[in-house]
Steps between C-alpha positions, in 0.01 A plus 500: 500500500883525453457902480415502841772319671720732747786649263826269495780642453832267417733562761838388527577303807536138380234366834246812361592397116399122592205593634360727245563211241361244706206706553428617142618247261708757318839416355821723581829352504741691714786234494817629307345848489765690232658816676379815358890552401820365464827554670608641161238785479298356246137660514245387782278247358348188667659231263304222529275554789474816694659592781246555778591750775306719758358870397680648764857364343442696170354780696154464466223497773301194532210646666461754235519184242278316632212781505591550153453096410169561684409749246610293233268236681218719491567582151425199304880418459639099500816597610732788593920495490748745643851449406858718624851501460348156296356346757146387576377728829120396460264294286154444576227280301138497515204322343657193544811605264855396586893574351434313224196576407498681140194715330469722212766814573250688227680864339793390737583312232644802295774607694621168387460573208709797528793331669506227209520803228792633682669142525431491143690843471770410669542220322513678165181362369343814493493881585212699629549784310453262159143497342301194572380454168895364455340194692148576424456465113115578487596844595763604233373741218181634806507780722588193769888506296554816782422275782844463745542234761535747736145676390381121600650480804388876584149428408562847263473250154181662385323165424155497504369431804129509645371276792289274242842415383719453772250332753240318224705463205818398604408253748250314253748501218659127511805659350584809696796612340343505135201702682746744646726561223166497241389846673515780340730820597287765654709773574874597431716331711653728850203726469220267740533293779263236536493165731525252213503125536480418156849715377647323817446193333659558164838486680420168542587458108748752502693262764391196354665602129814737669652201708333212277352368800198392651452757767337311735824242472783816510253607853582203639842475367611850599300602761310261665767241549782704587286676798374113589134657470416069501103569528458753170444477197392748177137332345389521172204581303342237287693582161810395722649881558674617849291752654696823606209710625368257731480135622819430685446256795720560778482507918615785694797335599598426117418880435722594778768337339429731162435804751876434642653447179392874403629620838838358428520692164433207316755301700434176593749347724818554284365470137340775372146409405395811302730851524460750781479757201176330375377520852614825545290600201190270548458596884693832596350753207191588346462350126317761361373894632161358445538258859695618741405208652594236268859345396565193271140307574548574926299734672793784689433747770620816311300821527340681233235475238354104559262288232257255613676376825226232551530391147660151606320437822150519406281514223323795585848700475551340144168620405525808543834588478603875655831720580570703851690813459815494723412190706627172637379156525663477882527900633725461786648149353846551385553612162709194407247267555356260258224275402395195275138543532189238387159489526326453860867703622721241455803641527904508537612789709901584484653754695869550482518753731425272786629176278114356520303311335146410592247277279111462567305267275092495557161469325489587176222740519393693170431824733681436880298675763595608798630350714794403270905470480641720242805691491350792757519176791830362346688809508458523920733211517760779398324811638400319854630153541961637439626528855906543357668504186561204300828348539762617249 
């Protein structure tokens, strides 16, 4: 079996490179690699391919990456990606997985949607402080009229949720947007938090009818293009709609890409992708004093009162949502940390503090047991693996 095969790691010696590639059958191209930035100072990003450099030239130990890609090994993952300064230090694949191989990215998905609401902001098309029923007409004249993009991002909207609904009910509907927005309000908006997939996805209209486009098109138009994320792409449910709480399709290397852009402020190169105040307020601040631990749709590190942490990793966390008193999802990770999390831990782990970014994509299990890859193991490539400071 593939799983079994001694761990390969893609190193970056062109002999070692050849190699691997002869060896495997995966695809990487390393010709032309992109520098991670210009002579002008534009932001590190890795332009059309990456740039692929040793861990111990961004100040990272190999050794200790390499036991941590055998964890990820161990735990079910298909591949594992550690980026600095905006440059590929490690990437590993397993179960026969390679750099362009692309799989279901799961809750991951909404901290996309989150960066295409504040695109949409900037842009003028919308603000989150508007109700939603402006975009949302089945809501005017309903308790749902108090409803503010920001309660949706925040997952504070009060809209009914139960797990029937948001694991059954939603995911038979063939129109998933009419399902979502046809719920009714539960609770007064700002006064619950609650996981739920199915106000996620009435952004999807709310985007759709603010910049009168397809949101699956302005993805790739905006955001998927720009970053040259070539192997993802937003699917659809069978009534045609863009999913927003799940479904993306991506590789880790394509994530990375996303994971960078978010480290840069919302930078990309020299064009401004989305603004480094919507990042600011999506990643570096808690969106409600129900979650210390949430931000726009992305999972952050800051301590204090914390709802349903496992909510987007496994079902068994959705289920039975819960809240920690004074609590963090990392202790001992920095507090600037941040995650896009999905089901079966697939995640996006940023850390500006040591300008990282590290991306694991796995199994999708329902309820991942031990041994896993979550963001406890991804966090040690900034608590263990940092041997200097990242370059200025």
């Amino acid at each position: 079996m593939s799983s079994a095969r001694p761990l390969r790691r893609f190193t970056f010696r062109s002999a070692a490179v050849a190699a691997v590639l002869a060896s495997t059958g995966a695809a990487l191209t390393l010709e032309a690699a992109s520098p991670a930035s210009s002579a002008t100072g534009a932001a590190p990003h890795p332009g059309k391919t990456w740039q692929q450099v040793s861990p111990a030239s961004v100040g990272l130990d190999a050794k200790t990456l390499d036991q941590l890609a055998a964890t990820a090994q161990k735990g079910k993952s298909n591949c594992l990606v550690v980026v600095r300064d905006g440059r590929v230090a490690g990437q590993w694949y397993f179960n026969g997985t390679g750099p362009n191989t692309a799989q279901n990215v799961w809750s991951v998905t909404k901290s996309f949607a989150s960066t295409l609401v504040g695109i949409a902001q900037d842009d003028g098309d919308l603000r989150v402080a508007d109700a939603a029923s402006r975009w949302i007409p089945e809501w005017k004249g309903t308790p749902s009229d108090a409803v503010t993009v920001d309660d949706l991002l925040s997952m504070v909207s009060g809209r009914r949720w139960s797990f029937f609904t948001d694991y059954v009910g939603l995911l038979v509907a063939p129109d998933r947007t009419a399902y979502a927005v046809g719920l009714s309000q539960s609770r007064q908006p700002g006064t619950t938090w609650a996981y739920n997939n199915a106000g996620v996805q009435t952004l999807e209209e709310v985007l759709q009818d603010a910049t009168g486009q397809d949101v699956a098109a302005f993805a790739e138009r905006r955001l998927f293009e720009p970053l040259g994320m070539t192997h993802t792409r937003m699917t659809k449910d069978k009534a045609g709609n863009p999913q927003l709480f799940e479904g993306i399709r991506s590789t880790c290397l394509d994530l990375a890409r996303f994971g960078q852009l978010m480290l840069n402020g919302g930078l990309w190169g020299e064009r401004q992708i989305v603004s480094s105040s919507w990042v600011d307020r999506a990643t570096g601040r808690s969106s409600s004093r129900l979650n210390a631990g949430y931000g726009y749709l992305w999972w952050i590190n800051h301590k204090g009162r914390l709802a349903s942490p496992l909510a987007a990793t496994t079902l068994n966390g959705a289920r039975k949502q819960s809240k920690k008193p004074a609590s963090q999802i990392v202790p001992g990770a920095p507090r600037r940390m941040y995650w896009a999390l999905g089901l079966g831990n697939q995640l996006i782990q940023v850390d500006p503090g040591t300008k990282t970014v590290v991306v694991r994509l796995g199994s999708s299990e329902p309820a991942p047991r031990p041994p896993t890859f979550g963001p406890a193991e991804a966090s040690r490539v900034v608590t263990r693996a940092v041997t200097s400071n990242a370059r200025p």
